[in-house]
C-alpha positions in Angstrom: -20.9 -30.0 -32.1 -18.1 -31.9 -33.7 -14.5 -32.8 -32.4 -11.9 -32.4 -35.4 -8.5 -32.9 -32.9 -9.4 -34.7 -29.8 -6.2 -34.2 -28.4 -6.0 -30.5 -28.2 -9.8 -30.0 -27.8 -10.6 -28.4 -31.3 -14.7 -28.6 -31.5 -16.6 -26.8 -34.3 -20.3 -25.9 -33.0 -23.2 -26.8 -35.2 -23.1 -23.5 -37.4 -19.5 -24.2 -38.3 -20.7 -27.6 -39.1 -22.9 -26.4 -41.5 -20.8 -23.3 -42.5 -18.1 -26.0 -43.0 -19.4 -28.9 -44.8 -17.6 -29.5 -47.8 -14.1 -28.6 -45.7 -15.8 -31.6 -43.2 -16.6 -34.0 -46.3 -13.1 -33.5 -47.9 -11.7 -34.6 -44.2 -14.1 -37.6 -44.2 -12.9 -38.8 -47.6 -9.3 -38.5 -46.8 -9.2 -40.3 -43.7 -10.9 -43.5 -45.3 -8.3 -43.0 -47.7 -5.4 -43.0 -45.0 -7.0 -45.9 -43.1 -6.9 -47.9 -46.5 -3.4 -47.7 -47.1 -2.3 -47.9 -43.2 -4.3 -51.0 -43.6 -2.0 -52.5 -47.1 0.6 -51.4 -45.5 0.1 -53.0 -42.4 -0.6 -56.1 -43.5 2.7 -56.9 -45.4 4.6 -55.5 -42.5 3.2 -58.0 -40.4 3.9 -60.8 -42.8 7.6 -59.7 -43.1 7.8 -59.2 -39.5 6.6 -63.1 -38.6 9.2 -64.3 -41.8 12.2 -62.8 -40.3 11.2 -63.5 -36.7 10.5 -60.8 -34.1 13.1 -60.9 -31.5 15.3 -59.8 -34.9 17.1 -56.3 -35.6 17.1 -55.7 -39.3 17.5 -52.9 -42.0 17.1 -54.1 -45.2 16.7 -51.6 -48.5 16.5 -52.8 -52.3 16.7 -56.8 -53.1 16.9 -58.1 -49.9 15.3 -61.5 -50.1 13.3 -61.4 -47.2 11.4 -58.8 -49.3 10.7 -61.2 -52.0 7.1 -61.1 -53.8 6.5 -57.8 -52.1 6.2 -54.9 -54.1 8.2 -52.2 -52.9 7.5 -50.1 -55.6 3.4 -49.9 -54.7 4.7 -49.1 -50.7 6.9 -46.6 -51.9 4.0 -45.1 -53.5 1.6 -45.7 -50.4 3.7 -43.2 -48.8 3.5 -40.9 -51.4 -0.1 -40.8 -51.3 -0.5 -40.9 -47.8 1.8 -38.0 -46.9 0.3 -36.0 -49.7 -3.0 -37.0 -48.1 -2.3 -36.7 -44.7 -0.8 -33.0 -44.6 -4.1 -32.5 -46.3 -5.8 -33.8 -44.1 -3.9 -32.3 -41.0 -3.6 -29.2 -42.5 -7.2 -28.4 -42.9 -7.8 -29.3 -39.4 -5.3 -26.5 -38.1 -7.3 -24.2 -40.8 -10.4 -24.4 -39.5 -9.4 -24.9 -35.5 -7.7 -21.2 -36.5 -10.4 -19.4 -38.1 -9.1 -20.1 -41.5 -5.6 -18.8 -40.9 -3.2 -20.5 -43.2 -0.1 -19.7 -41.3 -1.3 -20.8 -38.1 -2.5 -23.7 -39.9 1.1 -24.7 -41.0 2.2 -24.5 -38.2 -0.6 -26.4 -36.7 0.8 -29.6 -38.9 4.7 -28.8 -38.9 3.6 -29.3 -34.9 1.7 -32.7 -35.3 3.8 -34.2 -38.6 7.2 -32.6 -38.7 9.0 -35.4 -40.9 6.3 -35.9 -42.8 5.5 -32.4 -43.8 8.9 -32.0 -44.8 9.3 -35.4 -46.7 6.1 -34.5 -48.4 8.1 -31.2 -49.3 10.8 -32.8 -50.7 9.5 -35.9 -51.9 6.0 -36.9 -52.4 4.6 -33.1 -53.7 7.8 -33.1 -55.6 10.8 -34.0 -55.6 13.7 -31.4 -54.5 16.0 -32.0 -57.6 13.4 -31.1 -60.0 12.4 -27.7 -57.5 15.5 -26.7 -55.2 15.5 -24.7 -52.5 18.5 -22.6 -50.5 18.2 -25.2 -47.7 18.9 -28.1 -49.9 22.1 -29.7 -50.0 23.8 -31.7 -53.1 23.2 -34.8 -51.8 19.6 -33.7 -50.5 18.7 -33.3 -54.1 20.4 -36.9 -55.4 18.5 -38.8 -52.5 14.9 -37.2 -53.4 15.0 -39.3 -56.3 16.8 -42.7 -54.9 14.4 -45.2 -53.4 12.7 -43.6 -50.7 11.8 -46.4 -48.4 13.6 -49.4 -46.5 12.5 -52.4 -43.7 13.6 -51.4 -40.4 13.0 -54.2 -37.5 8.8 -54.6 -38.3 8.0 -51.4 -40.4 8.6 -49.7 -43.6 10.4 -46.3 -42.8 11.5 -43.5 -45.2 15.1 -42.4 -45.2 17.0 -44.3 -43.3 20.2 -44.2 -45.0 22.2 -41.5 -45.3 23.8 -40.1 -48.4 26.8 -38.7 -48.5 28.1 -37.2 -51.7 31.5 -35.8 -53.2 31.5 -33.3 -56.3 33.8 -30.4 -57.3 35.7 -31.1 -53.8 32.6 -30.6 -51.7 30.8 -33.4 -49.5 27.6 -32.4 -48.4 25.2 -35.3 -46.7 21.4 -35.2 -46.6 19.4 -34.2 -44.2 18.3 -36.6 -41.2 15.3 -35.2 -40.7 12.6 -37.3 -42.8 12.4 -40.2 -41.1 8.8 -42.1 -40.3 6.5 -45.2 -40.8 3.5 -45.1 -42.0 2.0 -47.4 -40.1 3.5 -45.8 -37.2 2.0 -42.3 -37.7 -1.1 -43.0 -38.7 -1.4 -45.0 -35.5 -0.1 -42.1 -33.7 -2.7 -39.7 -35.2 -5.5 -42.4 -33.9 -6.0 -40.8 -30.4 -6.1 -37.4 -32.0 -8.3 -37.8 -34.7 -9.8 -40.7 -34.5 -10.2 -42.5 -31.3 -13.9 -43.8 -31.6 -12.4 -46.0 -34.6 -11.3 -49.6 -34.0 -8.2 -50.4 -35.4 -8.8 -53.8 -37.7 
């Protein structure tokens, strides 16, 4: 018997376990890959955190200098792999806790990562410009491709500015919906997935 959502009470028996091990290895090789880059992530967080001080309110994006000597451009990426890796990850747990249904198993992680699913859809898979769809607005399709990530308080979040853009005389904004941290979710998805694990 294995738990696969601990949260919600999801248990294969031992003939799924067997039925399912490659599904089960794929799940055990992504979340050591999650836990790797909550862990990079982490750990330049906390260094900004203690420079700026943390009793401060900040939101910083591009060359702020309290973000000297870090490189943005490898967290930007961390969150392109890791919401790529994640949905993955969450994904396959809803298929096999529904008896390999893939709609219920969409559902499943639009339930337990709803910005993330839809900033993986719009970002990390792909990004919107380059494959738009009915719901996306103008500006939704600029901001895809502007720099996804800024320092809010003590942790890197995605989105937080909003763009609003002018063309043809039409203003759209983008959506406000994509928001999260990875270091944040992934210590969310702890007591779900992985609560015999000690956070380091």
């Amino acid at each position: 018997m294995i738990v696969i959502d601990y949260i919600e009470s999801i248990l294969l028996n031992d003939e799924e376990e067997s039925r399912y091990f490659n599904e089960l290895h794929s799940l055990q090789y992504l979340s050591q890959g999650l836990w790797f880059l909550h862990h990079q992530i982490q750990r330049i967080e906390t260094k900004i955190a203690e420079d700026i001080g943390k009793d401060k309110k900040v939101c910083m994006y591009g060359n702020a200098p309290e973000l000297k000597g870090i490189s943005q451009s490898l967290v930007a990426c961390a969150f392109h792999w890791y919401a790529v890796s994640v949905c993955n990850y969450v994904k396959m747990v809803g298929w096999l806790a529904n008896n390999n249904d893939s709609t219920k198993a969409r559902e499943y992680m639009e339930h337990v990562l709803p910005q993330v699913y839809l900033w993986r859809h719009k970002v990390a898979a792909h990004f919107a410009i380059i494959n738009p769809r009915k719901d996306d607005s103008a500006a939704d399709l600029v901001k895809s491709v502007m720099f996804p990530i800024s320092f809010d308080d003590d942790a890197f979040y995605t989105h937080s500015l909003t763009l609003t853009q002018t063309s043809e005389g039409k203003t759209s904004t983008s959506r406000q919906d994509m928001q999260w941290s990875l270091t944040n979710t992934h210590t969310n998805l702890i007591p779900r997935y992985w609560p015999l694990k000690q956070m380091t």
